[in-house]
C-alpha positions as a Python dict, from the first residue, in 0.01 Angstrom:
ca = {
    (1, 'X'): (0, 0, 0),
    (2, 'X'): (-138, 302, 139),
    (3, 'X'): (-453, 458, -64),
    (4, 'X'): (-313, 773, -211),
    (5, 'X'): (-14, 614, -331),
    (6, 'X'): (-244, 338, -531),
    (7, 'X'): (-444, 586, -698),
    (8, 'X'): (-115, 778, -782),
    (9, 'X'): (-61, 438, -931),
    (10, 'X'): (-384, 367, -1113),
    (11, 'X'): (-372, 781, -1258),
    (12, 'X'): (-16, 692, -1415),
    (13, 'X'): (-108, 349, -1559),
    (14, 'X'): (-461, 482, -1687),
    (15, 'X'): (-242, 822, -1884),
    (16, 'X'): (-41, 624, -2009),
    (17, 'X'): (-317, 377, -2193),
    (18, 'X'): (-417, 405, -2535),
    (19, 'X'): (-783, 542, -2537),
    (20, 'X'): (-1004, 333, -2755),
    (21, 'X'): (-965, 291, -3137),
    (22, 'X'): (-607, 472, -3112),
    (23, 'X'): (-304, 312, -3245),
    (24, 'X'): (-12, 374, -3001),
    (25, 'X'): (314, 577, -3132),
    (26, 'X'): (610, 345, -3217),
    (27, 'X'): (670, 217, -2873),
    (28, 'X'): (974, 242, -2676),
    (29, 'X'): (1196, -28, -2569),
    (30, 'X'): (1364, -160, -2280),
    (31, 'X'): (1717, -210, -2253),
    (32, 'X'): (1825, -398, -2524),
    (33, 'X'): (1819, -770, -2448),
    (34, 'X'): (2157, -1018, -2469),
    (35, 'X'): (2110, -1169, -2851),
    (36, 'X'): (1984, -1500, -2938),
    (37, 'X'): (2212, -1752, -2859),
    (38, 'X'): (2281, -2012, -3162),
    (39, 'X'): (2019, -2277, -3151),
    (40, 'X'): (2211, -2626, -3014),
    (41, 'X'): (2134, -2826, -3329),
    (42, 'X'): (2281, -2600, -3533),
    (43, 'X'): (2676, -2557, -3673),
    (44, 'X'): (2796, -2346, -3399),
    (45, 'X'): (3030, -2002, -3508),
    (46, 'X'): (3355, -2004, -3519),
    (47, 'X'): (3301, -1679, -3288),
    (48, 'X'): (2986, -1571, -3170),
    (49, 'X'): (2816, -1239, -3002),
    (50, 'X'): (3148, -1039, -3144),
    (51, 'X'): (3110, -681, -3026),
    (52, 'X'): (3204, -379, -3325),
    (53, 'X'): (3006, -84, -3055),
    (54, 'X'): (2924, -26, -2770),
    (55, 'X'): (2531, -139, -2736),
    (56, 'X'): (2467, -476, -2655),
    (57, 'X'): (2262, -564, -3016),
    (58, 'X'): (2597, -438, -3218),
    (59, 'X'): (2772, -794, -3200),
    (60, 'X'): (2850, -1043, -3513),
    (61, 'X'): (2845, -1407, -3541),
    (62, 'X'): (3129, -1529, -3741),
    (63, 'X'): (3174, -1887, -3949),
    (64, 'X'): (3532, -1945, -4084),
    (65, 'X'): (3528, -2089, -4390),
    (66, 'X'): (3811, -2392, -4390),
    (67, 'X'): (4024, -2229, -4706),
    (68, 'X'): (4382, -2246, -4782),
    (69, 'X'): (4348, -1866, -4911),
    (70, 'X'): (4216, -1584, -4713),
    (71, 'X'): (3810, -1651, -4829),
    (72, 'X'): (3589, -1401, -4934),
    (73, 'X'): (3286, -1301, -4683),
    (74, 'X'): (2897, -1252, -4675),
    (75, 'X'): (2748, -994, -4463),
    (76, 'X'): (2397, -1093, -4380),
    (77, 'X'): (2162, -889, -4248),
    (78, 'X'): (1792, -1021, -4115),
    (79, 'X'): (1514, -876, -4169),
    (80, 'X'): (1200, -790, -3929),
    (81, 'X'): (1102, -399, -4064),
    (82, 'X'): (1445, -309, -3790),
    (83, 'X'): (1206, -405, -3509),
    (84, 'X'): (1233, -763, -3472),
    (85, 'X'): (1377, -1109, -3588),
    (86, 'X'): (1732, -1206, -3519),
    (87, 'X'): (2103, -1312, -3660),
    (88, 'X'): (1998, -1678, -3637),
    (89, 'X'): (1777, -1626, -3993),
    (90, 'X'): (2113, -1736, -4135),
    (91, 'X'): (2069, -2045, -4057),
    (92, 'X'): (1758, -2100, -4274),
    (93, 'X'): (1967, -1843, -4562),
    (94, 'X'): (2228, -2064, -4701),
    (95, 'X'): (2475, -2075, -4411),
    (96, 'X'): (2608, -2429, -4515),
    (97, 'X'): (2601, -2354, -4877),
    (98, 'X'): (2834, -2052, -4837),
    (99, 'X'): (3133, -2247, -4601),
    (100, 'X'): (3098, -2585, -4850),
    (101, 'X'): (3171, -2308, -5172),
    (102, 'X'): (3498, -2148, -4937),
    (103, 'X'): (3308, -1808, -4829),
    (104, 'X'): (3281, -1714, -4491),
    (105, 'X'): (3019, -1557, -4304),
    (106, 'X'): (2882, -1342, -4061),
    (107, 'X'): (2534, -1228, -3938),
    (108, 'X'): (2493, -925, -3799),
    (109, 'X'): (2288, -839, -3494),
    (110, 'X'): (2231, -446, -3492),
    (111, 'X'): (2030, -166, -3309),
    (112, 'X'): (1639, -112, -3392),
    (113, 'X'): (1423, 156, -3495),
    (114, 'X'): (1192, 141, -3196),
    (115, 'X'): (1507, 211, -2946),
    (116, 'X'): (1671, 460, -3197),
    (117, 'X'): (1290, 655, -3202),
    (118, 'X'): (1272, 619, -2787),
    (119, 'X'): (1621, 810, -2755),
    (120, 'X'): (1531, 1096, -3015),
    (121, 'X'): (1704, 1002, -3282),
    (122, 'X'): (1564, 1137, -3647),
    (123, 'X'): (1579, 931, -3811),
    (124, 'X'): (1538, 594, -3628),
    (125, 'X'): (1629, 395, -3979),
    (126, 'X'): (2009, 517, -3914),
    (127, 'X'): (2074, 301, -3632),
    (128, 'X'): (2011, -11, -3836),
    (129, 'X'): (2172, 123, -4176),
    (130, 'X'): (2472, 302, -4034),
    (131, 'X'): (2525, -39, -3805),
    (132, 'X'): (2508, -260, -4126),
    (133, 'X'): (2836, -12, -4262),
    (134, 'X'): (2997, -28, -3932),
    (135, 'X'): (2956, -444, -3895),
    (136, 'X'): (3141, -458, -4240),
    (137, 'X'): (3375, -199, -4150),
    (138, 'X'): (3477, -413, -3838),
    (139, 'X'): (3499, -751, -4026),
    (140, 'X'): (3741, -603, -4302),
    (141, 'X'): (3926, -451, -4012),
    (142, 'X'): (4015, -801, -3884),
    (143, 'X'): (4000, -987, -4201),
    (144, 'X'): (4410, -1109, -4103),
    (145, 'X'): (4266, -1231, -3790),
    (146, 'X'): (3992, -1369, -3966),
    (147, 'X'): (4161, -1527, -4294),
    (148, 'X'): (3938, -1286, -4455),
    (149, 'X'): (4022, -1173, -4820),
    (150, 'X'): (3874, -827, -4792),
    (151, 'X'): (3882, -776, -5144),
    (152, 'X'): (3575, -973, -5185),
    (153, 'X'): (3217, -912, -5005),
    (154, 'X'): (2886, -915, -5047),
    (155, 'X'): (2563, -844, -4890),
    (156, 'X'): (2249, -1040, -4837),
    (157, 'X'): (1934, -1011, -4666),
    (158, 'X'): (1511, -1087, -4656),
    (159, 'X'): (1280, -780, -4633),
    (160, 'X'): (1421, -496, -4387),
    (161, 'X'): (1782, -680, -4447),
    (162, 'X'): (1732, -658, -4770),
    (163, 'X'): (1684, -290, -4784),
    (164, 'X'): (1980, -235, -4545),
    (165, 'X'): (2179, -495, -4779),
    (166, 'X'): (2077, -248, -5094),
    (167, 'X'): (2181, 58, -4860),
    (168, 'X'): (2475, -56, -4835),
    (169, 'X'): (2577, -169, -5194),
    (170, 'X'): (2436, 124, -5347),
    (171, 'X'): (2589, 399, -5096),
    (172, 'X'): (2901, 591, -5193),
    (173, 'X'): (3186, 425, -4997),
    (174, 'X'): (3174, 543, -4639),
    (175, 'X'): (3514, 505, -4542),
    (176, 'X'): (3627, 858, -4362),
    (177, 'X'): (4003, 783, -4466),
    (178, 'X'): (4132, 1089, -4224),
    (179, 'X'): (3969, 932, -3924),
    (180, 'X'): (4132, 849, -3606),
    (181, 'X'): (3945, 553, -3516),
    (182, 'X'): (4120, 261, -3756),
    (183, 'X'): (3768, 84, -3854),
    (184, 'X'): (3607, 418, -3946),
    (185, 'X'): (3894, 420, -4249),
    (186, 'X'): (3779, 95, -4393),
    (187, 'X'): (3579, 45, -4682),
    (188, 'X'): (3229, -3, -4720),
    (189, 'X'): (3191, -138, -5089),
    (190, 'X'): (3067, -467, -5202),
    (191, 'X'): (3191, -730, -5491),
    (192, 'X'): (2775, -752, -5464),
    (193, 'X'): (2477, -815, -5302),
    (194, 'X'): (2219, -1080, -5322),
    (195, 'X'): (1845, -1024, -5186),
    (196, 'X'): (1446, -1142, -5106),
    (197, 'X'): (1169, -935, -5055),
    (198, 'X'): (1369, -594, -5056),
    (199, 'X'): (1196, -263, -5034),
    (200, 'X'): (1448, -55, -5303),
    (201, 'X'): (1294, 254, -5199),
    (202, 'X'): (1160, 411, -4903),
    (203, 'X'): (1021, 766, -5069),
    (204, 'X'): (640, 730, -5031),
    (205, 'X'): (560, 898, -5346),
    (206, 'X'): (768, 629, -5561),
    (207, 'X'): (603, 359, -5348),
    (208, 'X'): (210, 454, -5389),
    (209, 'X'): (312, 499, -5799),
    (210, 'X'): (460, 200, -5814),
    (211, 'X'): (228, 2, -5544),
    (212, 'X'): (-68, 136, -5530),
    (213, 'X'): (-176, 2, -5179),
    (214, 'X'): (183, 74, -5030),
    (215, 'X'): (168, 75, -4629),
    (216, 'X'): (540, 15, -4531),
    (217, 'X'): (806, 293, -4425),
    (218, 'X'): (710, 557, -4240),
    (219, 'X'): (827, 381, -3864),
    (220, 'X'): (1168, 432, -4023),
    (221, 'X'): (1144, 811, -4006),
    (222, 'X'): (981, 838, -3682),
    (223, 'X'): (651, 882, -3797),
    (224, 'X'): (398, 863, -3564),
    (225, 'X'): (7, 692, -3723),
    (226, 'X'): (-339, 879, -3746),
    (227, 'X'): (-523, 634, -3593),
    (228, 'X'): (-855, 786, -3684),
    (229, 'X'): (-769, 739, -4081),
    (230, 'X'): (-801, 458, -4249),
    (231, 'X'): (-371, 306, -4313),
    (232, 'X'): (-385, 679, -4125),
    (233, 'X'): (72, 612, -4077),
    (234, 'X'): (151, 578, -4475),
    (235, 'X'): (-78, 864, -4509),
    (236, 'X'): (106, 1081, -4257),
    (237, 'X'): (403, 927, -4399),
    (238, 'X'): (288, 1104, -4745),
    (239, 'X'): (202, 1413, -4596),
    (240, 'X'): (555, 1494, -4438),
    (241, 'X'): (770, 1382, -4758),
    (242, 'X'): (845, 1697, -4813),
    (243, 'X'): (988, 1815, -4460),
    (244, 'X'): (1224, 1468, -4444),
    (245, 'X'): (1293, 1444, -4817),
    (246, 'X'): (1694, 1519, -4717),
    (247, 'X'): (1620, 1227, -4480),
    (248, 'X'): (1478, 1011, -4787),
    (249, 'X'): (1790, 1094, -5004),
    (250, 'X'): (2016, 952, -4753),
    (251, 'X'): (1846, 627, -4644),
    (252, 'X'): (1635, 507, -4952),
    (253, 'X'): (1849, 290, -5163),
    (254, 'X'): (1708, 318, -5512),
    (255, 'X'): (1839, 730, -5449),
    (256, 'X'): (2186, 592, -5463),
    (257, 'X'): (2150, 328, -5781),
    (258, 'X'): (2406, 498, -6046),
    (259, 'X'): (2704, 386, -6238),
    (260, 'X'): (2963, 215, -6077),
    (261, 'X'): (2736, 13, -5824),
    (262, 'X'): (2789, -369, -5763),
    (263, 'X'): (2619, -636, -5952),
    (264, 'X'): (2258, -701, -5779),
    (265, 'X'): (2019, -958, -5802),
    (266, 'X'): (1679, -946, -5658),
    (267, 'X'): (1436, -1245, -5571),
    (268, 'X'): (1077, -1174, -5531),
    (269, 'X'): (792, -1488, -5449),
    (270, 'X'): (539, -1335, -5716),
    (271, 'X'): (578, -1193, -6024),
    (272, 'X'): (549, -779, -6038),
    (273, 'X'): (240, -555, -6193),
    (274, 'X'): (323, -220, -6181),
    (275, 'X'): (110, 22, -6070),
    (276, 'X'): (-164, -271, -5958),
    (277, 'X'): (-248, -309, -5594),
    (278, 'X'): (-31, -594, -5418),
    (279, 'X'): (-87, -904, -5218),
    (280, 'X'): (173, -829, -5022),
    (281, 'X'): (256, -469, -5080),
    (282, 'X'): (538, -439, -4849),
    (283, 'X'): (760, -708, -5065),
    (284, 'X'): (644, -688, -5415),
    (285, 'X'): (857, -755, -5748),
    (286, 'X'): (740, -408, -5851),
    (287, 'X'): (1029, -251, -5616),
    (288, 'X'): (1270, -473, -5792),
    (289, 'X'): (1147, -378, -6170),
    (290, 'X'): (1228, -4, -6091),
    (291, 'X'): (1555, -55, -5958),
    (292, 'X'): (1659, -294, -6235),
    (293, 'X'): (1577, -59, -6469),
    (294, 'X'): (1784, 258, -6330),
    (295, 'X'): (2061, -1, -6234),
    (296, 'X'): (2054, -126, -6604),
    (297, 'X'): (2017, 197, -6734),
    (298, 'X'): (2354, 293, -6543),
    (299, 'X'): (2549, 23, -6651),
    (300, 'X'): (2521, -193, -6379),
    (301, 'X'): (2414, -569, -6376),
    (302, 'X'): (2115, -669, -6157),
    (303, 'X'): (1916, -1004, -6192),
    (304, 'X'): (1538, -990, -6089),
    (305, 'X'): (1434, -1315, -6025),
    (306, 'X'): (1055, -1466, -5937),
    (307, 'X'): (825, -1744, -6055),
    (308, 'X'): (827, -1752, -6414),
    (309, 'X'): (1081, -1468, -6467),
    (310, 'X'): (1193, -1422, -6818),
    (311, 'X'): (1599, -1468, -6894),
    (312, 'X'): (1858, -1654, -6733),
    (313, 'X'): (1889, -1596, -6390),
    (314, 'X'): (2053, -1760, -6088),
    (315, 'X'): (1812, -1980, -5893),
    (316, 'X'): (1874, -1881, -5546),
    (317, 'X'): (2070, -1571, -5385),
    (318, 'X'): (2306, -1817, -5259),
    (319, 'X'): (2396, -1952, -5611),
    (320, 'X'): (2447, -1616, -5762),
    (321, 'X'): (2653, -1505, -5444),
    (322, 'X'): (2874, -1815, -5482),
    (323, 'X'): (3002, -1737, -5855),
    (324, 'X'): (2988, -1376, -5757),
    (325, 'X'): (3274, -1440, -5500),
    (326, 'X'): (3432, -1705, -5700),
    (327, 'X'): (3498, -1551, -5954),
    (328, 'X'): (3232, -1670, -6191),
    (329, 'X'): (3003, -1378, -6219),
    (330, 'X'): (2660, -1396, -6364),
    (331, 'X'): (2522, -1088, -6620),
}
């Protein structure tokens, strides 16, 4: 290599460092990568890596449930704060459990925040939310093909799949009923959705009142971290509420809780203490207390379930999903 050319080298790679003690920006990606294949040991889909768009992460897996009658559906989502983990969480979410109770099922691979922030797009959170509608859009377009019973769907996630799960019960239906494009005109409603770990709102304000030592949520709207403050991206985060708050409307779930909604149930690993700093801040019961109560307060059943939870609840998601579908709801 001749010598100016590797300094030209060694200038670019030294810019493009971070300097010491500075947290880089949300990074960009490379071109998406082909999703996870199925792991061998596991019950194989029925169809797998099933395109609804155009990017290589918009694809479904799909697991026909053997019914006489079209069978209701689960959309699952996975979580990974729409940056990582993949549609093969299923597996360890009930997959077997759904097919022996006659509900089929399909995990959804979808577009990140990282790639949606690298191509300009405010705000990065829509790619994963607005693929979550478009995935169940697509499935209840070919629920003949499918021996789907459209009629009946729900929604289930952990963590960032949560969220989008909540998204997408709570949303007004975003079927666009004068569009050309046949899956745009389907429905996006749910019979209900079943969660873990779910973040029910994504307005900072709500979350440092409710969790004192909140950190999560700001990568969602692009925002960048202040490296030289301490948790220097939730305080950013803070500081431009204002200035995205049309942005927080759309995309935070709890801003769409109101009569009419599905039934919901929430499972949290510890029980909640509002206002008290968290273990784990990010997935605390205290999100799930405040949407319960506007849900309830609207009308609308929703089950919040954790260790020693008063009531009668459903043990797992996958339980209360199961009658859900079946026609054996739960209060």
């Amino acid at each position: 290599m001749k010598p100016r050319l590797a300094s030209l080298l060694l200038l670019l790679l030294l810019s493009s460092a971070a300097l010491p003690g500075q947290t880089p920006a949300i990074p960009a990606t490379p071109a998406p990568a082909k999703p996870a294949a199925p792991p061998s040991n596991r019950l194989a889909p029925t169809q797998a890596n099933v395109p609804y768009g155009s990017d290589p992460r918009q694809v479904v897996d799909f697991w026909q449930a053997d019914t006489a009658k079209p069978a209701p559906f689960l959309i699952f989502l996975h979580g990974g704060s729409w940056i990582n983990g993949d549609k093969n969480a299923i597996y360890d979410n009930g997959l077997l459990t759904y097919l022996k109770a006659g509900i089929s099922v399909v995990a959804v691979e979808y577009r990140r925040v990282p790639a949606a922030h690298a191509a300009g797009l405010k705000p990065p959170v829509q790619w994963p939310l607005r693929d979550a509608a478009r995935a169940l859009q697509f499935v209840r377009h070919h629920a003949a093909d499918w021996h789907l019973d459209k009629s009946r769907a729900a929604a289930s996630g952990g963590s960032a799949g949560a969220c989008s799960s909540l998204w997408l019960a709570l949303h007004a239906d975003l079927a666009d009923p004068a569009s050309s494009d046949p899956i745009a005109r389907e429905s996006t409603r749910l019979t209900c959705a079943a969660v873990s770990g779910a973040q029910t709102s994504l307005d900072p304000q709500q979350m440092q009142e409710w969790i004192p030592n909140s950190t999560y949520g700001g990568h969602a709207f692009g925002i960048d971290p202040h490296p030289e403050t301490p948790n220097g991206q939730f305080l950013a985060f803070l500081q431009a509420r204002e200035s995205i708050l049309p942005w927080i409307r759309e995309y935070s779930p709890y801003e769409h809780a109101d009569r009419g909604d599905p039934p919901i149930y929430l499972a949290y690993g510890s029980a909640p203490s509002l206002g008290q700093p968290q273990k784990d801040p990010t997935h605390s019961a205290n999100f799930g207390v405040k949407l319960q109560e506007k849900l309830q307060a609207a009308g609308v059943p929703c089950q919040l379930h954790y260790p020693g939870s008063p009531g009668e609840t459903a043990p797992t998601m996958a339980d209360y999903i199961c009658a859900q579908l079946n026609g054996k709801p739960q209060p």
